[in-house]
N, C-alpha and C positions, 0 to 999 in steps of 0.2 A: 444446537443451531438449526438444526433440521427440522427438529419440533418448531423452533419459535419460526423459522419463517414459512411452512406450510400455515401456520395459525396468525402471526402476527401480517406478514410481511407478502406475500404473493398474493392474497383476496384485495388486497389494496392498490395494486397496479391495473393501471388506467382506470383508479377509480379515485383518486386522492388530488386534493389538491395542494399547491406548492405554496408556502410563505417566502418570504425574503428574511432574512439572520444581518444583525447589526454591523454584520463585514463583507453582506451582499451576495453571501452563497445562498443557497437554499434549502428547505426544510420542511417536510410533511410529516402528517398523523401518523405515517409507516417508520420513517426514523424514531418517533419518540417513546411510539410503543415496544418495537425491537428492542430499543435501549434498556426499557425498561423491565420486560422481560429476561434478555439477558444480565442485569444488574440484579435480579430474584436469585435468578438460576445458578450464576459462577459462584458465588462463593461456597456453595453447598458442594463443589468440587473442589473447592480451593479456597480456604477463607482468607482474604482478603481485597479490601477494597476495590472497585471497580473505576475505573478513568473510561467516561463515554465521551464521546462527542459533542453528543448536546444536553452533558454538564452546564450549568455558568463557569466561566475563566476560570472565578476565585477558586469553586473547587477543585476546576480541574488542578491548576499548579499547585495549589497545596496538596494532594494528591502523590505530584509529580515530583514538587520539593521533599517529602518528608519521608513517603512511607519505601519501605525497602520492596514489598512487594507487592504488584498491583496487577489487575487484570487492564487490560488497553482494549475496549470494544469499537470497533466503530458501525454501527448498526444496520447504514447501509451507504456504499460507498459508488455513486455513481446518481444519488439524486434524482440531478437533472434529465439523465437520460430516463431513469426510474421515470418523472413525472414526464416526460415527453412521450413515455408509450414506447420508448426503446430498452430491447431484453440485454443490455450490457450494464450490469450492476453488481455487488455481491454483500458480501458478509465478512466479518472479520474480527478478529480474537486472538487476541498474547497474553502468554505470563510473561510478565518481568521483573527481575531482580535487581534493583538500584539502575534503572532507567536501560539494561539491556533484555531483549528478548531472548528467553529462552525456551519458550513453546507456544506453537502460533498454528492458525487454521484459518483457509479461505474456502468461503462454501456459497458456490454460482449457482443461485436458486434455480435457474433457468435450464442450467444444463443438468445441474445435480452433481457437479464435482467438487471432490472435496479437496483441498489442499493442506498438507502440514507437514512439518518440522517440529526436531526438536532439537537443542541446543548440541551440538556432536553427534547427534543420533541417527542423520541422513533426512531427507525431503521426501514428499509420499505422494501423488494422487489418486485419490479411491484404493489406500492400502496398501500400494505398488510402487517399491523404491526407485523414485527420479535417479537415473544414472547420465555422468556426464554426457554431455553433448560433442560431437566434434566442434573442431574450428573454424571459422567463416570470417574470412577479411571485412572490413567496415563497408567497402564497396560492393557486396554484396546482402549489408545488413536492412533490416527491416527493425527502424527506430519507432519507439511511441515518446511522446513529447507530453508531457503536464504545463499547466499556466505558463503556457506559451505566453501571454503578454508580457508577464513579468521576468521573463528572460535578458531584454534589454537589445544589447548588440551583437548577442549571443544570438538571439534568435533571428537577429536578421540573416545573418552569417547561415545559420540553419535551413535555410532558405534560397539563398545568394550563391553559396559552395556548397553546395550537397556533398557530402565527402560518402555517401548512403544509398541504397537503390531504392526504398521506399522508408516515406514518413507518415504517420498515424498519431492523431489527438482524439484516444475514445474516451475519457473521458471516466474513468474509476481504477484509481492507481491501484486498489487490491486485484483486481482482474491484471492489471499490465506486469506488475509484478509477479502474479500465480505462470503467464504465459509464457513469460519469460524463464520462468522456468522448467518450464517442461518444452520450450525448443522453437514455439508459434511464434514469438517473437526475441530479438537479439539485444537491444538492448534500451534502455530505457536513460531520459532525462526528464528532470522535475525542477524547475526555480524552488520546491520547500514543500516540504509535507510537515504535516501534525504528526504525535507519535500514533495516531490511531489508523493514519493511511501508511506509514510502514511499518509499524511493530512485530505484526506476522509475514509482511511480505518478502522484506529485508533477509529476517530469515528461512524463509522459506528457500531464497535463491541464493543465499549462500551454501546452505546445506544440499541444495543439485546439484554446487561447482562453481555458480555464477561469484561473480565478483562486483564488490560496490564501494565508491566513496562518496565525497561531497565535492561541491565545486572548490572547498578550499582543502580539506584534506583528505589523505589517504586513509587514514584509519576511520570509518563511520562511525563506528560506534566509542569513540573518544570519549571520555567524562568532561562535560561539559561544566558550565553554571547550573546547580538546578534547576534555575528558572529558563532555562534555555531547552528549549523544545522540538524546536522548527528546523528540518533539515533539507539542505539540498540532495540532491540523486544525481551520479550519475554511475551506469551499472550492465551490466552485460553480461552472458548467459555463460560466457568462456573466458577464462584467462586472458589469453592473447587480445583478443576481439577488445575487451575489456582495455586491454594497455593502449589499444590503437585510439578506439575513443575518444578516452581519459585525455590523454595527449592533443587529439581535435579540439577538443569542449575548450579546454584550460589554455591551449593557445588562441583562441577567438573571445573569452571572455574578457 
């Protein structure tokens, strides 16, 4: 990951320009070479298929549907800010076995930290095992927020009742998810990720301590439909801090 984004991915910042993608996000020369670099490289550490990003659908969910084991890239997670000239972006990589992660790595070109987990094995950055955090009431929390639009009256609420002392929309859920676990930030919600913006992050912050579900259930990683993909967040860096949340989100939704 280090090789491909000194070569792929950092000569290309504030120098690439952004397209528009058929559901409005966006997508430069820097994501699809990433991808496709890292699509070369993983299997020769791990053969089997790769699920990128900017896949087409069809592949990805057949992918997603069929194979037991897959690599989940997402090449560069944070685009927008990428193309706007802002250094809040990263990198991202999971194995998973029948749609759960079980080794994953966030690597922040910018700063050069690496993040990773392995499925029981504990949480790392730069080699050095994340250990629990203490605890911190919600009213003293520092929340990061995802597709805030698409929250609904969840987000107005968010807004309206701060139950929180600070709110943040940066805008690359592999970075919110990496900080979150190592302590920068408390706790995090998302109206829905792809498996590619949490496959490593998810567990990254579980294996710190942190805790996470969905707006509808408690176990995240539930076996789903295969075709079903798309998950909500909500997640917190401590147990307790976590229950308190959980309890906010799901009484205002």
């Amino acid at each position: 990951m280090q090789e491909v984004a000194a070569r792929e991915l950092m000569p290309r910042f504030k120098h690439v320009a952004a397209e528009k993608k058929h559901d409005g996000s966006i997508v430069t020369e820097a994501d699809r070479m990433v991808e496709a670099a890292l699509a070369e490289a993983l299997p020769r550490v791990f053969d089997c298929p790769v699920l990128g990003e900017e896949m087409n659908e069809a592949a990805q969910k057949e992918i997603w549907r069929d194979a037991d084991w897959c690599w989940c890239v997402d090449p560069l997670d944070g685009t927008a800010n990428f193309a706007a000239g802002k250094r809040y972006f990263g990198m991202s990589v999971a194995l998973m076995y029948r749609r759960k992660s079980v080794f994953g790595v966030i690597l922040d070109p910018n700063s050069g930290e690496v993040f990773h987990a392995v499925q029981h094995g504990g949480a790392f950055l730069d080699g050095k095992r994340l250990k629990p955090l203490p605890a911190k009431h919600l009213a003293e929390a520092h929340v990061e927020v995802g597709r805030y639009k698409r929250l609904g009256r969840l987000g107005s609420a968010l807004l309206a009742h701060k139950p929180f002392r600070k709110i943040t929309m940066s805008g690359a859920s592999v970075l919110q998810w990496s900080h979150m676990a190592c302590g920068r930030v408390d706790a995090f919600l998302h109206a829905g990720e792809q498996p590619w913006d949490y496959a490593a992050g998810a567990l990254i912050l579980e294996e710190a301590g942190g805790r996470i579900a969905s707006l509808q259930h408690d176990d995240y990683w539930r076996p789903e439909r295969p075709q079903d993909w798309s998950k909500s967040v909500i997640a917190a860096r401590h147990p307790a801090l976590f229950d308190e949340w959980k309890r906010w989100v799901r009484s205002h939704i």
